[in-house]
N, C-alpha and C positions, 0 to 999 in steps of 0.2 A: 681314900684321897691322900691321905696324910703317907703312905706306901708309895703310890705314885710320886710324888714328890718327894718323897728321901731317895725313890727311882732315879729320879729324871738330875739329880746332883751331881751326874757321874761322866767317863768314858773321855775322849783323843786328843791328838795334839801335832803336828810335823817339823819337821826340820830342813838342812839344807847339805846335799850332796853333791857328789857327781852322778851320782850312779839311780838319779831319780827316774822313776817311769811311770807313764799314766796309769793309774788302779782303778780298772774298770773291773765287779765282781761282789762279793760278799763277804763281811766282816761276823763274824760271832763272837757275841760277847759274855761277858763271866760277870754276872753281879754280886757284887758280895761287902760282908763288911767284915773288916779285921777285928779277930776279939770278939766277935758276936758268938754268943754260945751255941747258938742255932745257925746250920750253914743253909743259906740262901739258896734257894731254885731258882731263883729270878732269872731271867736270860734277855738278851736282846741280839735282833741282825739285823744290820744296816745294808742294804745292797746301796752302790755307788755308780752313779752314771755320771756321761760328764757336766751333765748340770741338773742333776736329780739325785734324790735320796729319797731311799725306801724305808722307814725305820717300822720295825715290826717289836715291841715289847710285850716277854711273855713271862706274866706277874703268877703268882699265886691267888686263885680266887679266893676274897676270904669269905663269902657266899656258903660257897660250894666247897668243903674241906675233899684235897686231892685231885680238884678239876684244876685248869690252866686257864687265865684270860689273856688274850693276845688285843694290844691296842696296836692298829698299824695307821700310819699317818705318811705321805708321800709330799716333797717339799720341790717345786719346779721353781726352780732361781731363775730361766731364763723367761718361764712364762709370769713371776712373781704370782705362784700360786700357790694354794695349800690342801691338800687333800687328806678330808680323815674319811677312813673307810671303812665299814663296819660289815667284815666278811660273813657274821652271818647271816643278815639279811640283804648281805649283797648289793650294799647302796654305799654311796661318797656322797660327802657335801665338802663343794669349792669355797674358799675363799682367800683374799687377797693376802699374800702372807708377805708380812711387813717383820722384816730382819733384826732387831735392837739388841746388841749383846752388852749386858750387863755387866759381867767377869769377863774381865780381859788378861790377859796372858803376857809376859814378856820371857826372852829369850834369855836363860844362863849363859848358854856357849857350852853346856858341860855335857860331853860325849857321855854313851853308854849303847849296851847293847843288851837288846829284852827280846828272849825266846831267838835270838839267832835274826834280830831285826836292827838295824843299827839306825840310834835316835839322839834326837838334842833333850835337855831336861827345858821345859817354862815351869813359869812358877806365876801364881793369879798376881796380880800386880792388889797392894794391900786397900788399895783406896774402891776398887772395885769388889772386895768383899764385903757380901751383907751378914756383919756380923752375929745378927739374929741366926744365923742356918750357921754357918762356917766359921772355925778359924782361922785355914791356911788350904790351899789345894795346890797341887802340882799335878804336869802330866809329863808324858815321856811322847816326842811325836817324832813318826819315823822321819828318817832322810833320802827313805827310796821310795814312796809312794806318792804320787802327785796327784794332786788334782787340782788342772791348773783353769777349770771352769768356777771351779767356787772358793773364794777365798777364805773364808772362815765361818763357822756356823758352830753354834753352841746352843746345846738341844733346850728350849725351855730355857733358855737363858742360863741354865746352870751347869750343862752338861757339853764340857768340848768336844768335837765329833771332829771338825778339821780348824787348822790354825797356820797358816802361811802359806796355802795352798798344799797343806800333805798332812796327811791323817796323824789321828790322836790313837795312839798302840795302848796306854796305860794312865788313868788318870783315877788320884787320890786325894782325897781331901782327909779334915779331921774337922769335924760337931763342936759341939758347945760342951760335951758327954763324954769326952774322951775317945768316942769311936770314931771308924776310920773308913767312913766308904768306900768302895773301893769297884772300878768296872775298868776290866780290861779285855780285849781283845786275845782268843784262844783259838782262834784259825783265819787264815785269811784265803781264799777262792778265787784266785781270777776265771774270768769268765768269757767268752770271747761275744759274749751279747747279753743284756738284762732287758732288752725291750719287754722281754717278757710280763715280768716283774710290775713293769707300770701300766701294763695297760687295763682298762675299765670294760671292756667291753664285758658285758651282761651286765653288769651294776648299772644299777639307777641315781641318778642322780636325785638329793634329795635338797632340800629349800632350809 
């Protein structure tokens, strides 16, 4: 549990362009912490529709040493719902998902350009840090990818995924420990459909 949750601390942010376009497709991401002596396998991918998100996180089992646990969860903003989905018995359970973002972000204005993506810096705004977890996070959110269905969402309240309607590319914090988590995005996929991706059909719904 305590893994999940140093997980879920992490990842996006966006900016403002000319050159914005709606990002319908698949994000992959790189979990890691800076300085950690042991490099992280953690992974995550977000697929992005225009008023859904798929996020699939795939942890280390500590169970099972060299197995993978994937937890996938599906967030419908239009229908304000919530699906966790447990692929291998093949079942979801709905519920009403109620949005509260906790870390809030405000805008530097200061340019930069990560992996050939060009972004504005945020930085958490200090009074929304829970100083018990963090001492400072920043993210890098592009300027060409929009998503102008969902305005902001920040995963678990601690992890930005989008911020001014346009994706989070790179987001860093630093512990109480000196480390420095760290989830960025290392491929992006547009897609010219994800219906795919969200549909239930054979799953059962579960109570």
């Amino acid at each position: 549990m305590k893994r999940l949750y140093f997980i879920l601390i992490l990842s996006t942010v966006p900016g403002i362009t000319n050159a914005q376009k709606e990002f319908i497709g698949m994000a992959s991401y790189r979990l890691t912490v800076v300085g950690a002596d042991q490099k992280s396998e953690d992974s995550m991918n977000i697929v992005f529709d225009r008023g859904r998100l798929k996020i699939m996180l795939h942890m280390a089992d500590q169970e099972h040493p060299g197995a993978i646990y994937t937890s996938t969860i599906i967030e419908d903003f239009t229908n304000k719902t919530e699906y966790v989905v447990d692929e291998q018995t093949k079942t979801f359970k709905a519920d009403t998902f109620i949005y509260l973002s906790g870390l809030h972000f405000h805008d530097t204005n200061k340019p930069d350009i990560i992996n050939g993506i060009k972004c504005t810096k945020f930085m958490a705004d200090t009074a929304s840090i829970d100083k018990a977890i963090m001492r400072n996070a920043g993210c890098m959110v592009s300027q060409e990818h929009l998503k102008s269905g969902i305005s902001e969402f920040v995963f678990m309240n601690m992890q930005p995924v989008i911020i001014n309607n346009r994706l989070v590319i790179d987001f860093l914090a630093e512990d109480n420990d000196g480390l420095q988590p760290r989830i960025y995005i290392q491929n992006l996929t547009e897609l010219p459909s994800v219906e795919a991706y969200f549909s239930l059909a054979g799953y059962k719904e579960v109570k």
